[in-house]
N, C-alpha and C positions, 0 to 999 in steps of 0.2 A: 520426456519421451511420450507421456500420456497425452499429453496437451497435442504433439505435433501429431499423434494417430489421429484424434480426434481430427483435427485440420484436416488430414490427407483425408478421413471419411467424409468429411464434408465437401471437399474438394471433390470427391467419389461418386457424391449424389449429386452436386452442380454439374456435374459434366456429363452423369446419365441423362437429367433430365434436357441439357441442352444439345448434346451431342450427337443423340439418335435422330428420330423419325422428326423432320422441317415440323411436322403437326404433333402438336400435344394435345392428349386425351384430355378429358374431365380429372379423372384422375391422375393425374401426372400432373397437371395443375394447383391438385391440391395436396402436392407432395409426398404423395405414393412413391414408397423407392421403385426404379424399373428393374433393379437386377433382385437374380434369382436368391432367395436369402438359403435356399438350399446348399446352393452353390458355392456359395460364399460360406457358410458354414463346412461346406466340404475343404475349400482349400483353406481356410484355418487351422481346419485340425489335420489335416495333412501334414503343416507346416511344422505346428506342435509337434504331432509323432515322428517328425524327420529324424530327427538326434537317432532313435532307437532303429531306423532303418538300415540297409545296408544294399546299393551304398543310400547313405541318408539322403532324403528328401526327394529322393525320384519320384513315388509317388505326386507330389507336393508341383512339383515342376513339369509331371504330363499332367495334372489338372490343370496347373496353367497355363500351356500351351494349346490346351481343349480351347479353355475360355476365348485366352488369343488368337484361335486360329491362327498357330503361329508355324511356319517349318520349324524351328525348335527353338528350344530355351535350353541356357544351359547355366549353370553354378559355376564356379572357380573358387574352391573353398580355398584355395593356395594356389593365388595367378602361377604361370609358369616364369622364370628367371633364368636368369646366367648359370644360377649353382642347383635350379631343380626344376621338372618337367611340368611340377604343379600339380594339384588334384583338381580333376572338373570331373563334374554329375551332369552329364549328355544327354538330352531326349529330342527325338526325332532320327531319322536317318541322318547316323552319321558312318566314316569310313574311320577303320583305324588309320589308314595310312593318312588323311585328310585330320583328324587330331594332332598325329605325330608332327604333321609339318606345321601346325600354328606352335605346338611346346617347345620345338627346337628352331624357329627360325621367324614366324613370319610374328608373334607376340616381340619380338626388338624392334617392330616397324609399325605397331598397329598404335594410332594416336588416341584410340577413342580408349582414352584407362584416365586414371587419375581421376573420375567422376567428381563433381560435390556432391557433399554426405548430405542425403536426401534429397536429394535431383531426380527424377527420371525424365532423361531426353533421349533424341535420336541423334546420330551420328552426324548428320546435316544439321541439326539443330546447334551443335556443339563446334564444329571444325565448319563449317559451310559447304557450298558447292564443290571446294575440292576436295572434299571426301572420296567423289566416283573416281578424283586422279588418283588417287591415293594407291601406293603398292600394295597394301593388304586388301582395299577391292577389287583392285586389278586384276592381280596376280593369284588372290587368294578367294576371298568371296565368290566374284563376279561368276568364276570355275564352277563351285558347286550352287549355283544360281541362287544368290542369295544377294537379295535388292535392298532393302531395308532392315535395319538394325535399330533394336532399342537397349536402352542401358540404365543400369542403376548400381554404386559401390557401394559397401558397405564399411564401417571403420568402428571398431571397438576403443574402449582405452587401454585394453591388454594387446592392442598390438595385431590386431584381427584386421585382415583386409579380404574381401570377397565382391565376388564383381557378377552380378545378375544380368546377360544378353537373352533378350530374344529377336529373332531375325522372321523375314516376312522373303517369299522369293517375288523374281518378277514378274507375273502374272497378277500377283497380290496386289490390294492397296496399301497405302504407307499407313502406320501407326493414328490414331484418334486420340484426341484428348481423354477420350472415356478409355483407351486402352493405358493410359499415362494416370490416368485417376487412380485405375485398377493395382498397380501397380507399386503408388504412390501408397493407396492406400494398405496392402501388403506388404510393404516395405519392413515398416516397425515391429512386426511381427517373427517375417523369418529373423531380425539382429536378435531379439532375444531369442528366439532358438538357436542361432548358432551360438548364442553365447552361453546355452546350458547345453549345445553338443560340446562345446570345450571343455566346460565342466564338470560332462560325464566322462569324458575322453583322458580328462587327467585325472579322475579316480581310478579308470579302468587301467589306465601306464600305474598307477599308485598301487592297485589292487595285485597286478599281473608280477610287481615286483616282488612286493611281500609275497606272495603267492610262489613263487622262484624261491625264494630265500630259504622258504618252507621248506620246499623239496628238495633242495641242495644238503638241509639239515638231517635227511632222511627222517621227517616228522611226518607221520601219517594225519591224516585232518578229513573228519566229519561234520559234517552243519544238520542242524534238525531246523527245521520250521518250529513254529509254536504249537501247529499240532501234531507233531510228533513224525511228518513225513518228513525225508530223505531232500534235502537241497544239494549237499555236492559232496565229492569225495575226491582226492587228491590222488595224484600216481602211488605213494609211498601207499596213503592206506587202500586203496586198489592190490596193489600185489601183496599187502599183510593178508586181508581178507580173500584174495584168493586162492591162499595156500590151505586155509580151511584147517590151519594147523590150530586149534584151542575156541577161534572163534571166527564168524563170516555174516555174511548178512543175507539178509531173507526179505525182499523189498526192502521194508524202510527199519527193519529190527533185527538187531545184531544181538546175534544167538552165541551160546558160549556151550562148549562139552560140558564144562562143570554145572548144574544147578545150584550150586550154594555162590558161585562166583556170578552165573546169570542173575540170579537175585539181587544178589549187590550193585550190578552194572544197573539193572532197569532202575533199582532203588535211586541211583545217582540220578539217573538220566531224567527222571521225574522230581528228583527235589532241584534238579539243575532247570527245569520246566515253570514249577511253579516260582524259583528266583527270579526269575526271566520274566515274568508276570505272565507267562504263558497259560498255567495253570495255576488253583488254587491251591492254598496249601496244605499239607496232610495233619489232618490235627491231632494238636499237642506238638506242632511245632510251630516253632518260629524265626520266620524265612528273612523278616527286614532287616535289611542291611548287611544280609549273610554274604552276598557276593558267593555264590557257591561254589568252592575249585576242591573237587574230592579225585583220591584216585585209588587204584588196584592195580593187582597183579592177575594179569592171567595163564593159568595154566595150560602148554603146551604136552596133548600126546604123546608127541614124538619126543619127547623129552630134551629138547633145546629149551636156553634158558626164558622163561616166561616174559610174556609181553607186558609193556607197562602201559596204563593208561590213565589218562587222567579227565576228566570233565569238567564244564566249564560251561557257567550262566553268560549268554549275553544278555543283558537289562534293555528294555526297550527303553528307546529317549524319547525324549519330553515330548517330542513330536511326530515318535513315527506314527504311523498308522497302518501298513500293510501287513500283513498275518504271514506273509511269504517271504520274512525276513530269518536268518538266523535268530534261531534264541539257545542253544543248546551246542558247543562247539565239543567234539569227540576226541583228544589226540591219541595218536597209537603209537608206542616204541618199541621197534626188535631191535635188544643190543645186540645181536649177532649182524645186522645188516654191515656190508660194506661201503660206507662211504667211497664215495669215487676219489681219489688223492690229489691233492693239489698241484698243481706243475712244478717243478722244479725252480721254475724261474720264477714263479709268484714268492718260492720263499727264498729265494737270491735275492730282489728287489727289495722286498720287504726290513730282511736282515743286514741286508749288506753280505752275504756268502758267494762262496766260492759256488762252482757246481759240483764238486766230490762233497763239500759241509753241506749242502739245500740236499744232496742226495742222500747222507746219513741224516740229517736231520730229519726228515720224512720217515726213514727207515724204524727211528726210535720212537716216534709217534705213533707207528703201525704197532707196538710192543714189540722190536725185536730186541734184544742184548744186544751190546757192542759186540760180541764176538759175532754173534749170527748178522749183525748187519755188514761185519766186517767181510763175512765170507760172501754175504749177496753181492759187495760193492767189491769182488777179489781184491782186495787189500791185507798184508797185515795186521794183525792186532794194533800193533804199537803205531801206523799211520794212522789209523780209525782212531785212537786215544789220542795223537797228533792234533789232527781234524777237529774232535769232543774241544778238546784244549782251546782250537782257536775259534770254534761257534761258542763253548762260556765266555769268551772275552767280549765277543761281539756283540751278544745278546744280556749280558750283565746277570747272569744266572752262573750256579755255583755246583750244582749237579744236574743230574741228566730227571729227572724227575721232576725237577723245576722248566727243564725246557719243553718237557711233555708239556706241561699245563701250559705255558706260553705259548705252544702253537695250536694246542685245541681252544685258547680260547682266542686265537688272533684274530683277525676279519680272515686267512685263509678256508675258512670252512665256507666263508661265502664267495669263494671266489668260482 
């Protein structure tokens, strides 16, 4: 891939120099690039910061549409299909209802797809003169005056397909070699960005799951930076600390009623600092290879039973380098909180149950007794003991204690 940038910049500069003004200066003789290296420095990094944009790379793509002089450029990070409308990044005047009708109809008729990987041609270059017959100029271009079209696709080996137009109306002139150089030569640049927006994209799917699972577990979660400021906070530990019941936060430091238990916590949260290689360590001790997971209890006011908490070094790796990463993760637990209950039907499938057994089954997980679950579910004792009877057989437990722990620890808690 290095080798063919290279080519395409070379290509980039043969085609500056021949492509413009009939007359060459002195300098442009003696191999002076003609374009702007500002400019080109601008849409590189453009391209670069795409991933992190939203939607990504708009900037990236009215800078090249600048350059172009184009009516617009657009992306198709996910052409449109039979089974999806597609993702495209639009610039210039476009209509939604003029989008809408290439994702649902006129993309089954339009020939100019299927690029080769590293081509950039025009439409006519590619299909010939019958292009201007063609139903999608016809019928669809030609409408919002759009004369000329250029093109380049993109192919990954994870399966990534993206498809780069920009279009020229007809007042315009057609495409130059120097606009195909330009083009060529940005090519190799935006594949590796979309291929580190993919794989940002599936740490963030990676991240937002775990990050669910969390708060499904009702586990509260704080992130510190390395230097002690405040990175994120989770729904669960958001409404601990807003209850302000024993402890709450104050910017970026979480204050506790007790002073002997605040001591403790800061004391954690700094030896959890210096593990992290955040900070140094407090002497007369010794932090290597401690991996630090300390925890407490704190005391609640209102006299409900105390929160637990525990702390936790993250170690910086071998290569990060950003200071604006976790190093210090906080968890908070109210066992009084209510988990939200599982459906009925997650533990019917699961177990194999009826819906009267998944509905006692839940009811003795919540701590009720057979009788009290018996009276929630109006049933008699002796059915509800019926029921017990035929979820031990089915779940291969021997009392009801035992089926407690089977369902708190089943995957239902993440359902």
């Amino acid at each position: 891939m290095a080798a063919r940038a290279r080519a395409s910049t070379v290509s980039y500069l043969q085609a500056r120099r021949s492509g413009g003004s009939t007359a060459m200066s002195a300098a442009e003789a003696e191999g002076t690039p003609l374009f702007d290296l500002q400019q080109i420095d601008s849409l590189l990094g453009a391209i670069y910061e795409g991933p992190t944009e939203s939607p990504p790379w708009q900037s990236a793509m009215q800078l090249l549409r600048t350059q172009l002089r184009a009516a617009h450029v657009t992306l198709m990070l996910r052409p449109p299909s039979q089974d999806s409308a597609g993702v495209m990044i639009n610039t210039g005047p476009v209509t939604a209802q003029g989008v809408e009708s290439y994702e649902t109809h006129f993309f089954s008729l339009d020939p100019f797809v299927r690029l080769p990987e590293g081509e950039v041609v025009t439409a006519e270059e590619l299909i010939g003169r019958q292009w201007l017959q063609s139903a999608v100029y016809q019928e669809y271009l030609k409408p919002l005056d759009i004369r000329h079209l250029l093109g380049a696709d993109i192919y990954t080996r994870d399966g990534i397909e993206c498809r780069l137009r920009v279009t020229r109306s007809h007042n315009a002139g057609p495409f130059s070699d120097e606009d195909k150089a330009l083009c060529r030569f940005l090519l190799p640049h935006l594949k590796r960005s979309i291929q580190l927006h993919a794989r940002l994209d599936f740490l963030e799917c990676e991240r937002s799951l775990f990050a669910g699972t969390v708060n499904r577990m009702l586990l509260g979660m704080l992130s510190f930076a390395q230097d002690g400021s405040l990175i994120e906070t989770n729904q669960e530990a958001r409404r601990i600390l807003a209850e302000k019941d024993g402890i709450w936060l104050t910017g970026s430091t979480l204050c506790v009623d007790s002073s002997q238990e605040s001591r403790e916590l800061q004391r954690m949260i700094r030896s959890a600092l210096a593990d992290s290689g955040a900070l140094p360590a407090e002497e007369g001790t010794d932090n290597e290879g401690a991996g630090v997971v300390e925890a407490m209890s704190i005391t609640r006011p209102s006299g409900r039973a105390k929160l637990g908490v525990l702390v936790r070094a993250v170690p910086m790796g071998q290569w990060s380098e950003s200071r604006q990463r976790p190093a210090v993760v906080v968890f908070l637990r109210d066992p009084e909180s209510n988990a939200a209950q599982p459906s009925q039907e997650l533990v019917r499938r699961l177990f194999g149950l009826t819906r009267m057994e998944a509905q006692l089954a839940l009811l003795l997980a919540e701590g009720f007794t057979l009788d009290e679950a018996a009276e929630k579910m109006n049933v008699r004792r002796n059915t509800a003991r019926t029921h017990l009877r035929s979820i031990f057989c089915k779940t291969g437990v021997t009392r009801q204690t035992m089926l407690v722990r089977l369902l708190l620890n089943s995957v239902l808690t993440l359902g």
